[in-house]
N, C-alpha and C positions, 0 to 999 in steps of 0.2 A: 533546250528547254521547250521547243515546241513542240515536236511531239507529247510531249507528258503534257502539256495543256491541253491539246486534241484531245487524247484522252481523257484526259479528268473531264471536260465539256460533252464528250462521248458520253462517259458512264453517267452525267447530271442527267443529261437527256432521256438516257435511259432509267433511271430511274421516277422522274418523270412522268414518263409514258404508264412505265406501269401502276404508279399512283392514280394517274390520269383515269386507265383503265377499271384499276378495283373502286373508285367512288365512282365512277359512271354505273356500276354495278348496283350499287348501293339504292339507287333509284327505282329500283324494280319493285312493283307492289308489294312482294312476298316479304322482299329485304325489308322494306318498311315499315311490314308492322311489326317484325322481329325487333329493329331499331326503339320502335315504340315500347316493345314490353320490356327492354334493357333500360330505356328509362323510368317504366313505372316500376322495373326491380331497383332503381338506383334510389328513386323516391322513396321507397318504401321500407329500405333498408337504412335509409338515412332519418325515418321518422322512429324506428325500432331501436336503432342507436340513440336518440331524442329521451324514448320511452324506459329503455334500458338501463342505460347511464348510472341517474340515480339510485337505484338499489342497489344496485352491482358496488358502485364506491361505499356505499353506506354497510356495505354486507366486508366488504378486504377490509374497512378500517376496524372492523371485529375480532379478525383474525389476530391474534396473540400468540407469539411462540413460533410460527410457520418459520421455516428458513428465510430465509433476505433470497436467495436463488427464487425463489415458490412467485413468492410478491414480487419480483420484477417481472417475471414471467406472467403474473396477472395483471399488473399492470400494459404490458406489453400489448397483450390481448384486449385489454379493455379502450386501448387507445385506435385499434385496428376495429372494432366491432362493424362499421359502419361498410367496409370492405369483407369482413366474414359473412356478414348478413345477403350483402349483395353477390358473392360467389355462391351461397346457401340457394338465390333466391333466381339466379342463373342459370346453376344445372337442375334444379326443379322444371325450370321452365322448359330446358331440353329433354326433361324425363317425358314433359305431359307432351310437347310438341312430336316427342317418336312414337307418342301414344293415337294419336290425333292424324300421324299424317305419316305416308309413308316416303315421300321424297326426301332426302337427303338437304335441297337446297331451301328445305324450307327452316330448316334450324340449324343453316350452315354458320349464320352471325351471331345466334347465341352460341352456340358451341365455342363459335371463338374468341367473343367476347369472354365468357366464362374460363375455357380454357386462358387467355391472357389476364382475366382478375385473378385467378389461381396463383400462376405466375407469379405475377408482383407481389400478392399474399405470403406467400413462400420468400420472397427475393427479399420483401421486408422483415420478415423475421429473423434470416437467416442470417443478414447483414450486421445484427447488431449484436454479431460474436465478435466483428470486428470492433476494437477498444478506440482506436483514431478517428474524432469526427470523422475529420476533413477527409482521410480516407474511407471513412463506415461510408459517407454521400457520395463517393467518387464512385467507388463501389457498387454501389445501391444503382446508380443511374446509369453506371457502366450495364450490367445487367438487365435492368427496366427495358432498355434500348434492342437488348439483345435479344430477350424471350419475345418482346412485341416483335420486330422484324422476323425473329425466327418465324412464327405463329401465321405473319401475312406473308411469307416466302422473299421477304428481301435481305435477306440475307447475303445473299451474293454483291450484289447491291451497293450495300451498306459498307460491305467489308473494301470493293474497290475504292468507296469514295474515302474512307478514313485511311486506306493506303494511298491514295493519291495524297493528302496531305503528309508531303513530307520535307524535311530538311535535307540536304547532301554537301557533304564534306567529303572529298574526290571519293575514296573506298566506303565513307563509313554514311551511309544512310538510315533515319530518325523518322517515323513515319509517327502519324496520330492513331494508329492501330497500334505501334508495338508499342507507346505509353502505353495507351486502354490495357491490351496486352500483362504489360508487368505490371500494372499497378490493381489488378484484377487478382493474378495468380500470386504474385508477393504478398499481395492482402490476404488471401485464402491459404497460402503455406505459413505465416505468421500465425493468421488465427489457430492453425492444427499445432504448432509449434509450442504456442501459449497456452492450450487446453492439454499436450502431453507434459509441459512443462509442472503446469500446475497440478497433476495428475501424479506425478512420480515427484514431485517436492511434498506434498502429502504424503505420500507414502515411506519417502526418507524422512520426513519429521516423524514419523510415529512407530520408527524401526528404534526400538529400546537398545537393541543388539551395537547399535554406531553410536560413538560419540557424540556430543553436542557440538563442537569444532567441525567434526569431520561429516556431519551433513550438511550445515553450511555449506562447508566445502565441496560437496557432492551438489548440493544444487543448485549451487554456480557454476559450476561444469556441464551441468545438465543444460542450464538453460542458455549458457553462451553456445554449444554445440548447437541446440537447436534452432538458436535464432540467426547464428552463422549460416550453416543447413540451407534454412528457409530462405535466406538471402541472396545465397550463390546459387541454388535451383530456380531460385524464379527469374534472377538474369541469364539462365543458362536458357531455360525454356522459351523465354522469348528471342532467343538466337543471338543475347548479348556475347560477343569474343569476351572470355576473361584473361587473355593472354596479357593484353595491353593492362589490364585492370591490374595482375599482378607484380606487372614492371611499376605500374604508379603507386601500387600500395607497399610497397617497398622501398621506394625513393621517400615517400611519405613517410614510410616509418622512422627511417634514420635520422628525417629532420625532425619529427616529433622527439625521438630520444634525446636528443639532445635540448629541445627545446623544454618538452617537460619531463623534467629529471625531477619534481619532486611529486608530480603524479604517477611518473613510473614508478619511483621510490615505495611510492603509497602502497601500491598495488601491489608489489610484491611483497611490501613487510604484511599484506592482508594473508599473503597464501601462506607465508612464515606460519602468521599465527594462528590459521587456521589446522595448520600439518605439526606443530608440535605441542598445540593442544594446552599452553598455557593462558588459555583467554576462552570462554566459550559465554555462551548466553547465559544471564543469569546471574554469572559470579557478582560479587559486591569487591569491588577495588577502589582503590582513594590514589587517585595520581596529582601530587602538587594538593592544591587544597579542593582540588574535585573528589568527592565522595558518592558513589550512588551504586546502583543495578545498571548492568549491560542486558540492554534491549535488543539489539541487534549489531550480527558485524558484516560492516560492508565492504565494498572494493577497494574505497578511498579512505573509511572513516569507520570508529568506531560508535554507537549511540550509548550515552550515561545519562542513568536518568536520577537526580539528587531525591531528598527525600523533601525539599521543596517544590517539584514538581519543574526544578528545569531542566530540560534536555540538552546535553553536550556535544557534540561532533567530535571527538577526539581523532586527528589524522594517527594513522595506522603506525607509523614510522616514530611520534614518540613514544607509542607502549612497549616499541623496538629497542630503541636509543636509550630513554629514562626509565627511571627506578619507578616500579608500577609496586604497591600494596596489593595483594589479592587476597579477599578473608576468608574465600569458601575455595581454594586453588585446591588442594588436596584433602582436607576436610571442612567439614562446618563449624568446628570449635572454633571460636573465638574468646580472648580470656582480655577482659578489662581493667583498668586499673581507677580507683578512687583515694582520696589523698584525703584526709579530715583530723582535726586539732582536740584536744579535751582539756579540762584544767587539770595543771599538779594536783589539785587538793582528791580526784578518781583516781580510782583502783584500778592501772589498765588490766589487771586480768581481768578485772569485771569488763571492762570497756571492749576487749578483744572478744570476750564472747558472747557480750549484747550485738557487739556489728558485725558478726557472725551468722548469729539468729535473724537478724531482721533483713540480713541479704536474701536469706536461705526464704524468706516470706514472699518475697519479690518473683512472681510468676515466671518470669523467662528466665529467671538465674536456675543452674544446674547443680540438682544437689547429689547426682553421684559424682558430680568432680566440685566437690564442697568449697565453699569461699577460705579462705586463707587469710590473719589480717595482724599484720607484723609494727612492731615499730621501730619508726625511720631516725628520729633525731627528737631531742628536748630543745628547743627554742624559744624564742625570749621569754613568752608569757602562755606558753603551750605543750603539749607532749604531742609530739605527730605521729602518725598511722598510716599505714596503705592500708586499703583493700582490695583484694582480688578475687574478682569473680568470672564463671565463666557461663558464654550462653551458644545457641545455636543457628539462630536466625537472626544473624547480620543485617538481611536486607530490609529486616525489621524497624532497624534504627539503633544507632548505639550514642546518641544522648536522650531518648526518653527515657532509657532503662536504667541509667546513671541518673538520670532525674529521679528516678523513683527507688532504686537503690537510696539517695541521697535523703530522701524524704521517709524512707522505712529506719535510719538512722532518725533523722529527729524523733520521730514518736515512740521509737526506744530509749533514747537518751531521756526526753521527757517524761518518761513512765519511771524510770529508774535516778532519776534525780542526777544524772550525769550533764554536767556544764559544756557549754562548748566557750571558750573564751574569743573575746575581742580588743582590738587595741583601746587602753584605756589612761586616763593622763590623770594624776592625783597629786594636789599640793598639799603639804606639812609644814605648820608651824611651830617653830622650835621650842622648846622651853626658854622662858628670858627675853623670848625675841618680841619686839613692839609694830603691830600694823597701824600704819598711819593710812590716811585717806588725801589724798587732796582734793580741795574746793571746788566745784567746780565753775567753767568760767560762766561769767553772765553772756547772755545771748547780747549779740549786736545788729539794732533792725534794721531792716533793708532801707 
Protein backbone atom coordinates (compact mmCIF):
# COMPACT_ATOMS: atom_id res chain seq x y z
CA UNK A 1 0.00 0.00 0.00
CA UNK A 2 2.81 2.44 0.10
CA UNK A 3 3.72 2.84 -3.03
CA UNK A 4 0.13 3.76 -4.15
CA UNK A 5 0.11 6.55 -1.27
CA UNK A 6 3.46 7.99 -2.71
CA UNK A 7 1.77 8.19 -5.58
CA UNK A 8 -1.44 9.65 -4.86
CA UNK A 9 0.71 12.31 -2.63
CA UNK A 10 2.81 12.57 -5.82
CA UNK A 11 0.12 13.35 -8.19
CA UNK A 12 -1.71 16.01 -5.11
CA UNK A 13 1.52 17.77 -5.24
CA UNK A 14 1.48 17.88 -8.62
CA UNK A 15 -1.43 19.10 -9.06
CA UNK A 16 -0.77 21.70 -6.86
CA UNK A 17 2.00 23.09 -8.42
CA UNK A 18 0.19 23.55 -11.34
CA UNK A 19 -2.79 25.31 -9.65
CA UNK A 20 -0.17 27.22 -7.71
CA UNK A 21 1.18 28.19 -11.08
CA UNK A 22 -2.01 29.23 -13.29
CA UNK A 23 -3.36 31.77 -10.23
CA UNK A 24 0.09 33.13 -9.82
CA UNK A 25 -0.60 33.99 -13.45
CA UNK A 26 -3.67 35.51 -12.87
CA UNK A 27 -1.88 38.49 -11.10
CA UNK A 28 -0.54 39.92 -14.09
CA UNK A 29 -1.94 43.52 -15.07
CA UNK A 30 -3.44 42.27 -18.40
CA UNK A 31 -5.19 39.20 -16.62
CA UNK A 32 -6.70 41.72 -14.39
CA UNK A 33 -8.60 43.62 -15.98
CA UNK A 34 -9.86 40.80 -18.17
CA UNK A 35 -10.99 39.28 -14.53
CA UNK A 36 -12.57 42.69 -13.98
CA UNK A 37 -14.69 42.91 -17.21
CA UNK A 38 -15.87 39.06 -16.34
CA UNK A 39 -17.16 40.48 -13.41
CA UNK A 40 -18.89 43.61 -14.91
CA UNK A 41 -20.27 40.85 -17.69
CA UNK A 42 -21.48 38.71 -14.65
CA UNK A 43 -23.17 42.05 -13.06
CA UNK A 44 -24.72 42.95 -15.80
CA UNK A 45 -26.03 39.83 -16.82
CA UNK A 46 -27.48 39.31 -13.61
CA UNK A 47 -29.22 42.86 -13.59
CA UNK A 48 -30.70 41.94 -17.37
CA UNK A 49 -32.01 38.57 -15.83
CA UNK A 50 -33.59 41.14 -12.86
CA UNK A 51 -34.94 43.24 -15.72
CA UNK A 52 -36.04 40.32 -17.97
CA UNK A 53 -37.82 37.98 -15.84
CA UNK A 54 -40.89 39.83 -15.45
CA UNK A 55 -42.17 40.05 -19.05
CA UNK A 56 -40.78 37.02 -20.06
CA UNK A 57 -43.18 35.01 -17.37
CA UNK A 58 -46.04 37.33 -17.97
CA UNK A 59 -45.70 36.82 -21.89
CA UNK A 60 -45.35 32.01 -21.33
CA UNK A 61 -48.27 32.35 -19.07
CA UNK A 62 -50.29 33.66 -22.35
CA UNK A 63 -49.27 31.01 -24.35
CA UNK A 64 -52.42 28.65 -24.64
CA UNK A 65 -52.45 25.55 -26.64
CA UNK A 66 -48.34 25.45 -27.08
CA UNK A 67 -47.15 21.73 -26.42
CA UNK A 68 -46.07 20.94 -22.62
CA UNK A 69 -42.44 19.91 -24.61
CA UNK A 70 -42.34 23.96 -26.03
CA UNK A 71 -43.13 25.26 -22.17
CA UNK A 72 -40.57 23.23 -20.45
CA UNK A 73 -38.18 24.19 -22.80
CA UNK A 74 -39.13 27.91 -21.96
CA UNK A 75 -39.15 27.50 -18.90
CA UNK A 76 -35.85 25.89 -18.94
CA UNK A 77 -34.35 28.87 -20.65
CA UNK A 78 -36.04 31.22 -18.51
CA UNK A 79 -34.50 29.86 -15.34
CA UNK A 80 -30.85 29.89 -17.06
CA UNK A 81 -31.22 33.58 -18.53
CA UNK A 82 -28.88 34.97 -16.06
CA UNK A 83 -25.81 32.46 -17.51
CA UNK A 84 -27.08 33.02 -21.31
CA UNK A 85 -26.68 36.73 -20.89
CA UNK A 86 -23.45 36.29 -19.25
CA UNK A 87 -21.98 33.80 -22.02
CA UNK A 88 -23.72 36.50 -24.67
CA UNK A 89 -21.86 39.11 -22.77
CA UNK A 90 -18.30 37.16 -22.70
CA UNK A 91 -17.69 36.32 -26.10
CA UNK A 92 -18.77 39.93 -26.95
CA UNK A 93 -16.17 40.96 -24.92
CA UNK A 94 -13.68 38.59 -26.85
CA UNK A 95 -15.06 39.90 -30.17
CA UNK A 96 -14.16 43.80 -29.22
CA UNK A 97 -10.88 42.59 -27.17
CA UNK A 98 -9.51 40.83 -30.93
CA UNK A 99 -10.59 43.97 -32.21
CA UNK A 100 -8.57 46.21 -29.75
CA UNK A 101 -5.48 44.31 -29.50
CA UNK A 102 -3.56 41.93 -31.25
CA UNK A 103 -2.05 39.56 -28.51
CA UNK A 104 -3.47 36.63 -27.86
CA UNK A 105 -2.71 36.81 -23.95
CA UNK A 106 -4.78 39.50 -23.63
CA UNK A 107 -8.19 37.86 -24.06
CA UNK A 108 -6.77 34.52 -23.10
CA UNK A 109 -9.24 34.53 -19.62
CA UNK A 110 -12.06 35.77 -21.32
CA UNK A 111 -12.00 33.35 -24.01
CA UNK A 112 -11.93 30.93 -21.20
CA UNK A 113 -13.95 31.93 -19.04
CA UNK A 114 -16.62 32.18 -21.75
CA UNK A 115 -15.50 29.10 -23.35
CA UNK A 116 -16.24 27.38 -19.76
CA UNK A 117 -19.75 29.38 -19.12
CA UNK A 118 -20.61 27.80 -22.54
CA UNK A 119 -19.88 24.59 -21.32
CA UNK A 120 -21.91 24.51 -18.19
CA UNK A 121 -24.67 26.31 -20.37
CA UNK A 122 -24.68 23.34 -22.65
CA UNK A 123 -24.02 20.72 -19.69
CA UNK A 124 -27.09 22.14 -17.94
CA UNK A 125 -29.31 21.82 -20.57
CA UNK A 126 -28.44 18.75 -21.82
CA UNK A 127 -28.66 17.17 -18.41
CA UNK A 128 -32.18 17.46 -17.99
CA UNK A 129 -32.92 14.61 -20.70
CA UNK A 130 -31.85 12.74 -17.79
CA UNK A 131 -35.36 11.75 -15.87
CA UNK A 132 -33.44 10.62 -12.34
CA UNK A 133 -32.64 13.63 -9.86
CA UNK A 134 -30.16 12.08 -8.12
CA UNK A 135 -28.64 10.92 -11.21
CA UNK A 136 -29.70 14.22 -13.55
CA UNK A 137 -27.09 16.20 -10.35
CA UNK A 138 -24.51 13.23 -10.49
CA UNK A 139 -24.41 13.78 -13.95
CA UNK A 140 -24.46 17.44 -14.12
CA UNK A 141 -21.44 17.87 -11.78
CA UNK A 142 -19.85 14.76 -13.05
CA UNK A 143 -19.31 16.84 -16.34
CA UNK A 144 -19.19 20.72 -14.83
CA UNK A 145 -15.88 19.16 -13.38
CA UNK A 146 -14.78 17.68 -16.47
CA UNK A 147 -15.24 20.56 -19.22
CA UNK A 148 -13.66 23.08 -16.35
CA UNK A 149 -10.48 20.91 -16.01
CA UNK A 150 -10.55 20.11 -19.54
CA UNK A 151 -10.65 23.99 -20.50
CA UNK A 152 -7.62 24.78 -17.71
CA UNK A 153 -5.48 21.49 -19.01
CA UNK A 154 -5.89 19.38 -15.73
CA UNK A 155 -7.15 16.83 -17.08
CA UNK A 156 -4.47 14.47 -16.70
CA UNK A 157 -4.57 15.63 -13.29
CA UNK A 158 -7.76 15.07 -12.19
CA UNK A 159 -8.07 11.87 -13.96
CA UNK A 160 -4.99 10.36 -11.69
CA UNK A 161 -6.24 11.62 -8.56
CA UNK A 162 -9.99 10.08 -8.92
CA UNK A 163 -8.08 6.85 -9.93
CA UNK A 164 -6.10 6.99 -7.12
CA UNK A 165 -9.07 6.77 -5.08
CA UNK A 166 -9.84 3.38 -5.07
CA UNK A 167 -11.02 0.07 -3.41
CA UNK A 168 -9.21 -3.43 -3.94
CA UNK A 169 -10.48 -6.77 -3.42
CA UNK A 170 -7.31 -9.10 -4.51
CA UNK A 171 -8.23 -9.11 -8.62
CA UNK A 172 -11.16 -6.81 -8.68
CA UNK A 173 -10.42 -3.08 -8.18
CA UNK A 174 -13.21 -0.08 -7.78
CA UNK A 175 -11.84 3.16 -8.36
CA UNK A 176 -13.85 6.87 -7.94
CA UNK A 177 -13.20 7.26 -11.85
CA UNK A 178 -14.87 4.11 -13.00
CA UNK A 179 -18.21 5.26 -10.61
CA UNK A 180 -17.78 8.85 -12.40
CA UNK A 181 -17.20 6.55 -15.35
CA UNK A 182 -20.55 4.50 -15.32
CA UNK A 183 -22.72 6.50 -13.82
CA UNK A 184 -21.80 9.25 -16.66
CA UNK A 185 -22.18 6.87 -19.60
CA UNK A 186 -25.18 4.57 -18.09
CA UNK A 187 -26.97 7.88 -17.66
CA UNK A 188 -26.31 9.06 -21.30
CA UNK A 189 -27.17 5.32 -22.92
CA UNK A 190 -30.52 5.45 -20.76
CA UNK A 191 -31.31 8.78 -21.74
CA UNK A 192 -30.77 7.63 -25.84
CA UNK A 193 -32.56 4.36 -24.78
CA UNK A 194 -35.73 6.35 -23.40
CA UNK A 195 -35.97 8.96 -26.15
CA UNK A 196 -35.67 5.76 -28.98
CA UNK A 197 -37.88 4.06 -26.67
CA UNK A 198 -40.51 6.77 -26.73
CA UNK A 199 -39.91 7.33 -30.29
CA UNK A 200 -40.90 3.86 -31.67
CA UNK A 201 -43.72 3.40 -28.79
CA UNK A 202 -45.35 6.38 -30.80
CA UNK A 203 -44.91 5.12 -33.70
CA UNK A 204 -46.36 1.40 -32.81
CA UNK A 205 -49.27 3.25 -30.96
CA UNK A 206 -50.35 4.90 -34.14
CA UNK A 207 -49.70 1.82 -36.65
CA UNK A 208 -53.57 1.13 -37.39
CA UNK A 209 -52.12 -1.94 -39.23
CA UNK A 210 -51.12 -3.92 -35.45
CA UNK A 211 -53.50 -4.80 -33.03
CA UNK A 212 -54.14 -3.14 -29.70
CA UNK A 213 -52.62 -6.28 -27.61
CA UNK A 214 -49.95 -6.68 -29.91
CA UNK A 215 -48.45 -3.11 -29.52
CA UNK A 216 -48.47 -3.25 -26.09
CA UNK A 217 -46.75 -6.05 -26.67
CA UNK A 218 -44.19 -4.57 -29.04
CA UNK A 219 -43.37 -1.87 -26.79
CA UNK A 220 -42.45 -3.84 -23.95
CA UNK A 221 -40.08 -5.49 -25.92
CA UNK A 222 -38.98 -2.57 -27.32
CA UNK A 223 -38.36 -0.87 -24.25
CA UNK A 224 -36.93 -3.82 -22.10
CA UNK A 225 -34.31 -4.55 -24.98
CA UNK A 226 -33.31 -1.05 -24.88
CA UNK A 227 -33.02 -0.46 -21.33
CA UNK A 228 -31.18 -4.11 -20.98
CA UNK A 229 -28.85 -2.72 -23.96
CA UNK A 230 -28.10 0.43 -22.22
CA UNK A 231 -27.36 -1.31 -19.11
CA UNK A 232 -24.81 -4.08 -20.05
CA UNK A 233 -22.86 -1.44 -22.55
CA UNK A 234 -22.36 1.00 -19.98
CA UNK A 235 -20.94 -1.67 -17.48
CA UNK A 236 -19.05 -3.06 -20.32
CA UNK A 237 -17.63 0.35 -21.34
CA UNK A 238 -16.25 1.08 -18.21
CA UNK A 239 -14.38 -2.30 -18.11
CA UNK A 240 -17.03 -4.03 -15.82
CA UNK A 241 -16.20 -8.25 -16.28
CA UNK A 242 -19.81 -9.39 -16.92
CA UNK A 243 -18.63 -13.00 -16.66
CA UNK A 244 -19.03 -13.10 -12.81
CA UNK A 245 -22.28 -10.90 -13.31
CA UNK A 246 -23.74 -13.64 -15.32
CA UNK A 247 -22.96 -16.44 -12.86
CA UNK A 248 -24.79 -14.11 -10.12
CA UNK A 249 -27.69 -13.29 -12.18
CA UNK A 250 -28.51 -16.78 -12.60
CA UNK A 251 -27.97 -18.07 -9.20
CA UNK A 252 -30.42 -15.13 -8.62
CA UNK A 253 -32.76 -16.13 -10.82
CA UNK A 254 -33.43 -19.45 -9.73
CA UNK A 255 -33.89 -18.26 -6.25
CA UNK A 256 -36.28 -15.52 -7.44
CA UNK A 257 -38.29 -18.41 -9.31
CA UNK A 258 -39.04 -19.82 -6.74
CA UNK A 259 -39.40 -17.22 -4.38
CA UNK A 260 -41.82 -15.18 -6.63
CA UNK A 261 -43.88 -17.68 -8.17
CA UNK A 262 -46.72 -15.42 -8.31
CA UNK A 263 -44.97 -12.52 -9.92
CA UNK A 264 -43.55 -14.63 -12.33
CA UNK A 265 -47.05 -16.11 -12.72
CA UNK A 266 -48.18 -12.33 -13.36
CA UNK A 267 -45.90 -11.80 -15.94
CA UNK A 268 -46.27 -14.32 -18.03
CA UNK A 269 -50.29 -14.64 -17.85
CA UNK A 270 -49.36 -10.65 -19.15
CA UNK A 271 -47.57 -11.88 -22.39
CA UNK A 272 -50.63 -14.83 -22.65
CA UNK A 273 -52.80 -11.92 -22.93
CA UNK A 274 -51.18 -9.83 -24.69
CA UNK A 275 -50.30 -12.64 -27.81
CA UNK A 276 -53.82 -14.17 -27.96
CA UNK A 277 -55.44 -10.90 -28.02
CA UNK A 278 -58.35 -11.48 -25.82
CA UNK A 279 -57.87 -8.42 -23.47
CA UNK A 280 -56.62 -5.24 -25.27
CA UNK A 281 -57.11 -1.44 -24.24
CA UNK A 282 -60.33 -0.15 -24.22
CA UNK A 283 -62.62 -3.20 -24.01
CA UNK A 284 -65.38 -2.88 -21.15
CA UNK A 285 -65.21 -6.26 -19.08
CA UNK A 286 -67.01 -6.99 -15.74
CA UNK A 287 -64.83 -9.57 -13.76
CA UNK A 288 -66.65 -10.62 -10.22
CA UNK A 289 -68.54 -7.36 -9.50
CA UNK A 290 -65.70 -5.16 -11.12
CA UNK A 291 -67.21 -3.37 -14.22
CA UNK A 292 -65.34 -0.65 -16.16
CA UNK A 293 -62.78 0.34 -19.24
CA UNK A 294 -59.17 -1.22 -19.55
CA UNK A 295 -56.85 1.58 -19.40
CA UNK A 296 -53.82 0.02 -19.65
CA UNK A 297 -51.97 -3.47 -19.56
CA UNK A 298 -49.06 -3.97 -17.60
CA UNK A 299 -46.39 -6.65 -16.62
CA UNK A 300 -47.94 -7.41 -13.44
CA UNK A 301 -51.49 -6.00 -13.49
CA UNK A 302 -54.21 -5.02 -15.49
CA UNK A 303 -55.74 -1.14 -14.96
CA UNK A 304 -60.00 -0.89 -14.81
CA UNK A 305 -61.39 1.94 -14.55
CA UNK A 306 -65.37 1.71 -13.18
CA UNK A 307 -67.70 4.32 -14.23
CA UNK A 308 -67.41 5.76 -10.64
CA UNK A 309 -64.07 6.83 -11.33
CA UNK A 310 -62.25 3.99 -9.36
CA UNK A 311 -59.30 2.46 -10.70
CA UNK A 312 -58.60 -1.29 -10.22
CA UNK A 313 -55.23 -3.23 -10.40
CA UNK A 314 -56.50 -6.44 -11.66
CA UNK A 315 -53.30 -9.15 -11.38
CA UNK A 316 -52.94 -10.65 -14.70
CA UNK A 317 -53.16 -14.33 -13.73
CA UNK A 318 -57.05 -14.00 -12.65
CA UNK A 319 -58.20 -12.71 -16.16
CA UNK A 320 -56.17 -16.10 -16.89
CA UNK A 321 -57.69 -18.38 -14.14
CA UNK A 322 -61.48 -16.61 -13.76
CA UNK A 323 -64.32 -16.13 -15.93
CA UNK A 324 -63.80 -12.62 -17.39
CA UNK A 325 -67.17 -10.89 -19.17
CA UNK A 326 -65.89 -9.01 -22.31
CA UNK A 327 -68.75 -6.66 -23.94
CA UNK A 328 -66.80 -5.24 -26.89
CA UNK A 329 -64.23 -8.81 -27.21
CA UNK A 330 -65.42 -9.43 -30.91
CA UNK A 331 -67.94 -6.84 -31.37
CA UNK A 332 -69.71 -3.65 -29.82
CA UNK A 333 -73.27 -4.99 -29.61
CA UNK A 334 -74.30 -5.29 -26.59
CA UNK A 335 -77.99 -6.49 -25.97
CA UNK A 336 -79.76 -5.60 -22.31
CA UNK A 337 -82.39 -6.92 -20.61
CA UNK A 338 -85.35 -4.96 -18.63
CA UNK A 339 -88.02 -6.80 -16.59
CA UNK A 340 -91.30 -4.55 -15.90
CA UNK A 341 -95.13 -5.53 -14.39
CA UNK A 342 -98.54 -3.94 -15.82
CA UNK A 343 -102.11 -4.57 -14.39
CA UNK A 344 -104.51 -7.40 -15.88
CA UNK A 345 -107.04 -4.95 -16.45
CA UNK A 346 -103.98 -3.54 -20.02
CA UNK A 347 -104.15 -4.85 -23.33
CA UNK A 348 -100.50 -6.32 -23.49
CA UNK A 349 -100.50 -6.07 -27.15
CA UNK A 350 -100.97 -2.50 -26.50
CA UNK A 351 -98.33 -2.69 -23.69
CA UNK A 352 -95.79 -4.62 -26.04
CA UNK A 353 -95.78 -2.04 -28.47
CA UNK A 354 -95.87 1.12 -26.16
CA UNK A 355 -92.43 -0.42 -24.69
CA UNK A 356 -91.36 -1.02 -27.91
CA UNK A 357 -91.74 2.54 -29.07
CA UNK A 358 -90.40 4.38 -26.16
CA UNK A 359 -87.16 2.08 -26.12
CA UNK A 360 -86.77 2.85 -29.83
CA UNK A 361 -86.97 7.02 -28.37
CA UNK A 362 -84.15 6.33 -25.96
CA UNK A 363 -80.83 7.75 -27.98
CA UNK A 364 -78.37 5.00 -27.47
CA UNK A 365 -80.88 2.09 -28.18
CA UNK A 366 -80.33 0.51 -31.72
CA UNK A 367 -83.17 0.51 -33.98
CA UNK A 368 -81.79 -1.57 -36.80
CA UNK A 369 -81.62 -4.37 -34.42
CA UNK A 370 -85.20 -3.18 -32.95
CA UNK A 371 -86.06 -3.81 -29.15
CA UNK A 372 -88.07 -7.05 -28.70
CA UNK A 373 -90.61 -7.27 -25.61
CA UNK A 374 -92.15 -10.69 -24.68
CA UNK A 375 -94.08 -11.94 -21.92
CA UNK A 376 -92.48 -13.93 -18.98
CA UNK A 377 -95.24 -14.99 -16.50
CA UNK A 378 -98.74 -13.71 -14.78
CA UNK A 379 -97.99 -13.20 -11.24
CA UNK A 380 -99.96 -12.59 -8.29
CA UNK A 381 -101.20 -8.96 -8.99
CA UNK A 382 -99.27 -8.37 -12.38
CA UNK A 383 -98.55 -9.53 -15.95
CA UNK A 384 -94.75 -9.56 -16.45
CA UNK A 385 -92.45 -8.58 -19.56
CA UNK A 386 -88.96 -8.52 -20.56
CA UNK A 387 -87.51 -6.01 -22.59
CA UNK A 388 -84.63 -6.31 -24.81
CA UNK A 389 -82.76 -3.83 -26.28
CA UNK A 390 -79.58 -3.50 -27.88
CA UNK A 391 -76.75 -0.63 -27.89
CA UNK A 392 -73.13 0.07 -28.83
CA UNK A 393 -71.11 1.85 -26.58
CA UNK A 394 -70.75 -0.22 -23.34
CA UNK A 395 -68.12 1.99 -22.12
CA UNK A 396 -70.79 4.40 -21.92
CA UNK A 397 -72.58 2.91 -19.10
CA UNK A 398 -75.25 0.35 -19.07
CA UNK A 399 -77.39 1.50 -15.93
CA UNK A 400 -77.89 5.12 -17.13
CA UNK A 401 -79.39 3.75 -20.34
CA UNK A 402 -81.60 1.18 -18.47
CA UNK A 403 -82.43 4.26 -16.34
CA UNK A 404 -83.67 6.00 -19.04
CA UNK A 405 -85.07 3.17 -21.11
CA UNK A 406 -86.90 2.67 -17.57
CA UNK A 407 -88.14 6.26 -17.49
CA UNK A 408 -89.15 6.38 -21.42
CA UNK A 409 -91.65 3.47 -20.21
CA UNK A 410 -93.35 5.70 -17.58
CA UNK A 411 -94.13 8.60 -19.68
CA UNK A 412 -95.59 5.99 -22.06
CA UNK A 413 -97.52 4.22 -19.81
CA UNK A 414 -98.69 7.50 -18.47
CA UNK A 415 -99.68 9.02 -21.82
CA UNK A 416 -101.66 5.81 -22.67
CA UNK A 417 -103.32 5.19 -19.24
CA UNK A 418 -101.52 1.96 -18.74
CA UNK A 419 -101.05 1.06 -14.78
CA UNK A 420 -98.04 -0.38 -13.39
CA UNK A 421 -99.36 -2.31 -10.15
CA UNK A 422 -98.04 -2.45 -6.55
CA UNK A 423 -98.38 -4.55 -3.54
CA UNK A 424 -101.55 -3.68 -2.04
CA UNK A 425 -103.63 -5.01 1.07
CA UNK A 426 -107.55 -4.57 1.14
CA UNK A 427 -110.15 -5.52 3.92
CA UNK A 428 -113.95 -6.68 3.31
CA UNK A 429 -116.61 -6.78 5.43
CA UNK A 430 -118.93 -9.43 5.02
CA UNK A 431 -122.55 -9.20 4.84
CA UNK A 432 -124.18 -9.99 8.47
CA UNK A 433 -120.93 -9.54 9.79
CA UNK A 434 -120.76 -6.96 13.01
CA UNK A 435 -117.49 -4.46 13.66
CA UNK A 436 -117.12 -3.95 17.12
CA UNK A 437 -114.51 -1.37 18.67
CA UNK A 438 -113.05 -1.67 21.87
CA UNK A 439 -112.69 1.20 24.43
CA UNK A 440 -109.97 2.29 24.71
CA UNK A 441 -107.76 2.20 27.93
CA UNK A 442 -107.47 5.33 30.13
CA UNK A 443 -104.10 6.79 30.33
CA UNK A 444 -102.05 5.93 33.59
CA UNK A 445 -99.81 9.07 34.95
CA UNK A 446 -96.50 9.03 35.59
Amino acid sequence: MEPDIDSYVATLSEFWAVFQMQASLLLMPSRLTQIAILIGCFGIAWLLDRWTTPPIREWMRQLEGWPKWRLRALVLLQRRLTLIYFCLLAWSSVFVMELITVFPSRRYILALAASIATAWLVVSLTARLVRNPFLRRLVSWALWIYVTAYFLGLTDEATDILDGLAIEFGSFRLSALAILKAAVVTAILFTAARIIANTSATRIRDNEDISPSMRVLLVKVVQITLYSAAFFIGLKAVGFDLTGLAVLSGAIGVGLGFGLQKVVSNLVSGVIILLDKSIKPGDVISLGETFGWINALGARYVSITTRDGKEYLIPNEDLITGQVVNWSHSNDFVRLDIFFGTSYNDDPHKVRKLAIAAALNVDRVLSHRPPVCHIVGFGDSSVDYILRFWITDPTQGLTNIRGNVYLALWDAFQENGVSIPFPQREVRVLEGSELTTRPARPSVPD
